[in-house]
C-alpha positions in Angstrom: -66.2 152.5 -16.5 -69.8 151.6 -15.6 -72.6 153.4 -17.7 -75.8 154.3 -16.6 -78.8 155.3 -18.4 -78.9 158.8 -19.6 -82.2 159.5 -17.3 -80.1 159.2 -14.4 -77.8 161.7 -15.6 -80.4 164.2 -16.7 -81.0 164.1 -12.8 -77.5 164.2 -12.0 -75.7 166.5 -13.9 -76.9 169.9 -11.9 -75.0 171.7 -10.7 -73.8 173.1 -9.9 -72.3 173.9 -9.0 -68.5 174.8 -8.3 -67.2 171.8 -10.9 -64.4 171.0 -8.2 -61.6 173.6 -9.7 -59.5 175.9 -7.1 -56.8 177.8 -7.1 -54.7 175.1 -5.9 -55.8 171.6 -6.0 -52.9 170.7 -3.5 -53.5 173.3 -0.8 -54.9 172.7 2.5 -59.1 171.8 2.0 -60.8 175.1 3.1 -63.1 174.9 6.9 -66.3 174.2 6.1 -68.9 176.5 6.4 -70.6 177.3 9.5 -73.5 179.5 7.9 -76.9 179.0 9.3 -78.8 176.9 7.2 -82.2 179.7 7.4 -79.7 181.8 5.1 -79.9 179.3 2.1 -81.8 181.4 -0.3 -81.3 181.9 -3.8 -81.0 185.6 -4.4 -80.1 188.4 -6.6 -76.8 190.1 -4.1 -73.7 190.1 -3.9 -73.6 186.4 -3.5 -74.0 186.0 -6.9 -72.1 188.4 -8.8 -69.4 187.3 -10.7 -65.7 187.1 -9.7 -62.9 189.3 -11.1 -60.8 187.4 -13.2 -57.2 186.0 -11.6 -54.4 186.9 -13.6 -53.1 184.7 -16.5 -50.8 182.3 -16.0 -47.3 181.6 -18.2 -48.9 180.0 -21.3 -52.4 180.9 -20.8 -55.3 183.0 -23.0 -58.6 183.9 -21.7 -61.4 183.1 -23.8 -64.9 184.7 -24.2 -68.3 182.7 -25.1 -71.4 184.2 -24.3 -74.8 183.8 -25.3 -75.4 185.4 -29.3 -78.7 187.1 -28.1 -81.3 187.2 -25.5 -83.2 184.3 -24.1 -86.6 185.2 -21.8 -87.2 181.8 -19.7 -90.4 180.0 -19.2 -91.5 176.4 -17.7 -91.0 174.6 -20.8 -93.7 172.1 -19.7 -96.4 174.3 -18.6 -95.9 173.5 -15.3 -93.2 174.5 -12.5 -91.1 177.4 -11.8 -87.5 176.1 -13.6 -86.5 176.0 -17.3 -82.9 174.3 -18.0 -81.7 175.8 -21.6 -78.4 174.8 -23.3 -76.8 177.0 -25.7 -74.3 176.4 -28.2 -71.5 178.3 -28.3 -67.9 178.4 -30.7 -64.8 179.7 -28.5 -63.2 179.4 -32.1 -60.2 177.0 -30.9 -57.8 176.2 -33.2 -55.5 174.2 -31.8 -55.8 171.3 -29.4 -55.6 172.9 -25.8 -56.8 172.3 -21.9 -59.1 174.1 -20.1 -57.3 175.6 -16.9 -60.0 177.8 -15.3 -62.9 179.4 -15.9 -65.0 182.2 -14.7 -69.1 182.0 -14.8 -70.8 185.9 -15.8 -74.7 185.0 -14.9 -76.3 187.9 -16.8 -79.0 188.0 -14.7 -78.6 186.9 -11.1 -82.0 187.4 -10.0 -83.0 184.3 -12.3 -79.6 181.9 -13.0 -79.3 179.4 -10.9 -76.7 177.5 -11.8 -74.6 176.9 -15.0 -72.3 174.0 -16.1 -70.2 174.1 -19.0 -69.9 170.9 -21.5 -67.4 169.5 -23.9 -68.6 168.9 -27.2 -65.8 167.1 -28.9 -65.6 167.7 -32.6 -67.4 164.7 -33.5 -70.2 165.8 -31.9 -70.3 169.3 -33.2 -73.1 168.3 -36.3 -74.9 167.0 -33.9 -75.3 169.8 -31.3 -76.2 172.1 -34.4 -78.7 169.8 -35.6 -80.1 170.0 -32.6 -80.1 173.9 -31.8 -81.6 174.1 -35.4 -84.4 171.9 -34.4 -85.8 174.2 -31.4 -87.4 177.9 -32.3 -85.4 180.6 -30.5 -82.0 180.4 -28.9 -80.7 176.8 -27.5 -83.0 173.7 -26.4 -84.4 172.3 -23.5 -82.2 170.4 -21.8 -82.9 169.5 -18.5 -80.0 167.7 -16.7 -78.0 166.7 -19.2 -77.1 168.8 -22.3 -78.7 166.1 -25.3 -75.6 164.6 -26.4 -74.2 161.3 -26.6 -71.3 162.1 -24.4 -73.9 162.4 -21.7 -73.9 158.8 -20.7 -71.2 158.1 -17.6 -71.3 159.8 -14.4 -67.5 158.6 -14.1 -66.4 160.3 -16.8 -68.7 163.6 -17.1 -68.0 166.0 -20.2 -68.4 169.2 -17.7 -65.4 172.2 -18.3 -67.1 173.7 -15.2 -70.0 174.7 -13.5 -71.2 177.9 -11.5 -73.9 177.6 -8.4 -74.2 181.0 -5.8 -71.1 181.1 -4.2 -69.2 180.1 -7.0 -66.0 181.9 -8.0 -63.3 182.1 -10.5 -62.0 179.1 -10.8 -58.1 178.1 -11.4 -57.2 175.0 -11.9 -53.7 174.0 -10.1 -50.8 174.1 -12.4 -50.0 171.5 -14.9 -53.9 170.8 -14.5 -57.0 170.8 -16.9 -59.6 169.7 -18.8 -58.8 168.3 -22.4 -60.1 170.8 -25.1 -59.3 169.8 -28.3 -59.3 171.8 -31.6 -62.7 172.4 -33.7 -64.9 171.8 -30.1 -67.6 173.6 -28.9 -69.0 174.7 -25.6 -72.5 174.0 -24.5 -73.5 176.4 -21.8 -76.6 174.8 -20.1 -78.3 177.7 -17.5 -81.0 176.4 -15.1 -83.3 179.2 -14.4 -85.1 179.8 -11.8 -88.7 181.2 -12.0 -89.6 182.0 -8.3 -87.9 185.7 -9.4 -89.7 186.1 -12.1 -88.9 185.5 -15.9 -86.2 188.5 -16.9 -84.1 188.0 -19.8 -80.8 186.6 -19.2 -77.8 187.2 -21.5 -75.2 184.9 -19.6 -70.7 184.3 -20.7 -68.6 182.8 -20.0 -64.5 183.0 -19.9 -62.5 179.9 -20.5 -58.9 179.8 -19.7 -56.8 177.9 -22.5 -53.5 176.8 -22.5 -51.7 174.4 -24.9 -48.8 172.8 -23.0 -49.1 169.6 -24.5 -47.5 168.4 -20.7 -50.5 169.1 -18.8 -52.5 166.3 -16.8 -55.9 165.9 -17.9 -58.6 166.2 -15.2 -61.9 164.5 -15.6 -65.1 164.8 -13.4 -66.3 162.3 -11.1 -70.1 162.4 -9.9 -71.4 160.2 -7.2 -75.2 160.6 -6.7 -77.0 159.8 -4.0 -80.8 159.6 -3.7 -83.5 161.7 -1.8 -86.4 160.0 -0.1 -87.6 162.6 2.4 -91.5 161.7 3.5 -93.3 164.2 5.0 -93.5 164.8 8.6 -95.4 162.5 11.7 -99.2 164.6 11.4 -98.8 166.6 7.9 -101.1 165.3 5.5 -101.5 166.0 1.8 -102.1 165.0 -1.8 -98.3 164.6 -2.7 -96.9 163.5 0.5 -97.6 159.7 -1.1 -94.5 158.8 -3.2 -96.3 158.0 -6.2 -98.1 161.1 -6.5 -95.5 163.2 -6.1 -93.2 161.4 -8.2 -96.0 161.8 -11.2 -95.4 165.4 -10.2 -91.8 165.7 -10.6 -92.4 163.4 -14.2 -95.0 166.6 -15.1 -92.8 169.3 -14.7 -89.4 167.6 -15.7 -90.7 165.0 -18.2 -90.3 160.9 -17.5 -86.4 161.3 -18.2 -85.5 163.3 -15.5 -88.4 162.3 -13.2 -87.4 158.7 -13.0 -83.9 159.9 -11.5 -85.1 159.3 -8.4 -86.1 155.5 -8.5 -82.7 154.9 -10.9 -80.7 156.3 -7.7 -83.1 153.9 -5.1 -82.0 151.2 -7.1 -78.3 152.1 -7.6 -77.5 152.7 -4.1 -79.4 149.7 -2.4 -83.0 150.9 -1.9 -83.1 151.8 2.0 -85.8 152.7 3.9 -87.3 156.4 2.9 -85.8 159.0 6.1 -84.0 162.5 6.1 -80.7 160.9 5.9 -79.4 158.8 2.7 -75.9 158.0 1.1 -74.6 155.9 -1.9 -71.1 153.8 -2.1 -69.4 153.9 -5.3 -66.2 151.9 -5.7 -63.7 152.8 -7.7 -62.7 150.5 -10.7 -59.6 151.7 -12.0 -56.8 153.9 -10.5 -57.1 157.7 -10.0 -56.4 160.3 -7.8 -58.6 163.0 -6.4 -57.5 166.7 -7.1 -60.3 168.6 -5.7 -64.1 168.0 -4.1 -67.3 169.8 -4.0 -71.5 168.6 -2.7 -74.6 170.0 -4.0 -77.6 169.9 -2.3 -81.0 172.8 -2.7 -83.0 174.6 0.1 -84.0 171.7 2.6 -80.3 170.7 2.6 -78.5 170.5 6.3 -75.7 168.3 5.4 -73.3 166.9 3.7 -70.3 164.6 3.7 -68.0 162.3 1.3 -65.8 160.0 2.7 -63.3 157.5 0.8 -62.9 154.5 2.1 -65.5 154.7 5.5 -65.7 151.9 8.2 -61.8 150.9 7.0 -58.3 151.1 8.6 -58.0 153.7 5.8 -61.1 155.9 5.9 -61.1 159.1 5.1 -63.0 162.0 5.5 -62.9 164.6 2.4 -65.6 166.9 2.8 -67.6 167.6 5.7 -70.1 170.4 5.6 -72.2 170.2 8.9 -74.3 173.1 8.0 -75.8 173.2 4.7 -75.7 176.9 3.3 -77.1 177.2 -0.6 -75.4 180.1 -1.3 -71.9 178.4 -0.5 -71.1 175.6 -3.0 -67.6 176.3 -3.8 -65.6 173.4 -4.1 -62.6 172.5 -2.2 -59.2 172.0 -2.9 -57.4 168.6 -1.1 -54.1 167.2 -0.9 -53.6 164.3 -3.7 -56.0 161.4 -2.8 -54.6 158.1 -4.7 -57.3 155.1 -5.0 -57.1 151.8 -6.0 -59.3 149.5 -7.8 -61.5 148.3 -5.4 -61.3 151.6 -3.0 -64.7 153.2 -2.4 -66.0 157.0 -2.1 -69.5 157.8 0.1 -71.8 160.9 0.1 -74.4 161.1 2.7 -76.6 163.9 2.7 -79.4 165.2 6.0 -82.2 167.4 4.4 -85.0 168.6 6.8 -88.7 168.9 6.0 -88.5 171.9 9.0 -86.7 174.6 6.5 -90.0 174.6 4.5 -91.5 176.3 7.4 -88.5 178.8 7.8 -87.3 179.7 4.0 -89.4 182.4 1.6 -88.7 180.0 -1.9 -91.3 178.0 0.4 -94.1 180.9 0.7 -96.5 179.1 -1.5 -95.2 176.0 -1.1 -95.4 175.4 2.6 -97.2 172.1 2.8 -95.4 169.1 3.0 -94.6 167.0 0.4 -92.5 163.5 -0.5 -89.0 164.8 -1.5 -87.3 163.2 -3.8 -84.5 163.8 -6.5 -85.6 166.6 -8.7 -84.0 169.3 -10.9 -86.3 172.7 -9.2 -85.1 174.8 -7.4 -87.5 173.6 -4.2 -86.8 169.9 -5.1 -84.0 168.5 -3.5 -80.8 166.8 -4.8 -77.7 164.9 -3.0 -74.5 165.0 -5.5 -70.7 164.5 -4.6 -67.9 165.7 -7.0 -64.6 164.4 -7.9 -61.9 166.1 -9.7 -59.6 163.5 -10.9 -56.8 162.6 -12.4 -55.9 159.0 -13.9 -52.8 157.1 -15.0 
């Protein structure tokens, strides 16, 4: 399993988005959208309401953690219009169980922009508290990642789940889920988004639980790729050089999650800056892919992850040639086996043009250098594996 520095992760772990659950992780892949990209836009409608729970399954318990009180967001550096806040929470689980679905409540639509869901193993437990205790009010600031030391591998990410507009109700396929064992926590991390304001937000969440000791463990698979979109031919300005706006992203995010950006120029191979850019991860040990999912933000028009491209055996897994924001669920697939030695491709297209077209932009309308960022009207390029391995 190959480790990467925890900056890169703060970067990386979004989300999301839709953590790659479904209904049925062996159905037919849903079409992908065909949306106009112009309708990307983070809102307070129906898009984002939360789903009605599916019915139990044989076995399973429904679960409720949900925020003890309150919180009012605000740019915790000053600067920006995007606070990420993690909150501890105790589901009270007694017995060693999985994870099997999960349904996202954002208490307040207008300003959630996504939420992901971490594992805090029971080792870690003294250590989240220690660190809730540390910060004034309700959770921390957490942008990224949550804080923890289980942070560190983008093969092996701790997520339960994850919610991002669109997202649904998710239910994992049966025999399927994520390990959850006695005495561990939850770490709810919401990314808020200040263009709507700064409303309080009181979000839940409901975990399904089961306890069949038979089920298969899935684990989450993130495969970053990075964002070097220049400004275009005849737009000129004060952050469309690289460094500059780089020393932006490093002032609203800190030099953690600001540095993101170069770690994924130099992960992936460092190409030449452009609209389109993909990463090649190859796969080290067997595993087999249950379910898939892409994030990208506003300027997004496309994505794709392939497994195994420009071989007898390529394969195409995802393929969303129009980019809509407020459509990141994630897709079921037909078991996918890989080898050691296999490898699995995102590319992403983002377009400078939306800035002109989309209303997050109003007062943001002048180009600038886009790179890997974790605002709302930064940009991000993010493939997602759900897995299971031998």
């Amino acid at each position: 399993m190959r480790r990467l520095p925890s900056a890169l992760l703060a970067g990386v772990a979004l989300v999301v988005l839709a953590a790659c659950g479904s209904s049925s992780p062996t159905a037919a892949p849903a079409k992908p959208t065909t949306a106009p990209a112009k309708k990307a836009e983070p809102s307070g409608d129906a898009t984002t309401a939360p789903a009605t729970p599916q019915p139990l399954r044989k076995g399973e318990r429904r679960v409720t953690v949900r925020m003890p009180s309150a919180y009012t967001p605000s740019a915790p550096t000053g600067v920006g219009t995007d606070d990420y806040r993690c909150f501890l929470l105790d589901p009270k689980v007694a017995q060693d169980s999985f994870v099997t679905g999960f349904n996202v409540l954002p208490g307040n639509p207008d300003v959630v922009h996504h939420v992901i869901l971490f594992r805090v193993p029971p080792d870690l437990v003294a250590d989240a508290e220690r660190k809730d205790a540390a910060t004034p009010g309700e959770g921390w600031t957490c942008f990224g990642t949550s804080g923890l030391s289980n942070d560190g591998s983008i093969d092996d990410a701790p997520w339960l789940g994850a919610w991002a507009p669109g997202g649904t109700d998710q239910v994992y396929g049966d025999g399927l889920g994520e390990q959850f064992d006695a005495g561990s926590r939850v770490i709810m991390q919401v990314h808020y988004n200040l263009l709507a304001g700064s409303a309080p937000d009181t979000s839940a969440a409901e975990l399904r639980l089961t306890s069949d000791p038979h089920t298969k463990v899935l684990e989450t698979r993130l495969i970053p790729a990075p964002v070097e979109l220049p400004c275009r031919p005849g737009h000129t300005g004060p952050l469309c050089d690289r460094d500059k706006a780089l020393a932006d992203v490093k002032a609203r995010f800190g030099d953690g999650p600001g540095s993101t950006a170069d770690y994924l120029h130099l992960l992936c191979g460092g190409g030449p800056a452009g609209p389109v850019q993909s990463c090649t991860r190859e796969i080290t040990a067997p595993e087999t892919i249950r379910g898939v999912a892409g994030h990208m933000h506003l300027l997004g028009k496309s994505i794709k992850i392939e497994v195994n491209p420009g071989t007898p055996r390529a394969q195409t897994i995802l393929d969303i040639p129009t980019w809509d924001f407020d459509n990141q669920r994630s897709r079921p697939t037909q078991p996918i086996h890989l080898v050691r030695g296999d490898t699995v491709k995102v590319t992403c297209t983002h377009s400078q043009e939306l800035r002109d077209l989309l209303p997050a932009f109003e007062t943001q309308r002048q180009d600038r250098y886009v790179m890997w960022g974790e605002g709302t009207t930064d940009e991000m390029c993010l493939g997602l594996l759900l897995v299971t391995r031998p």
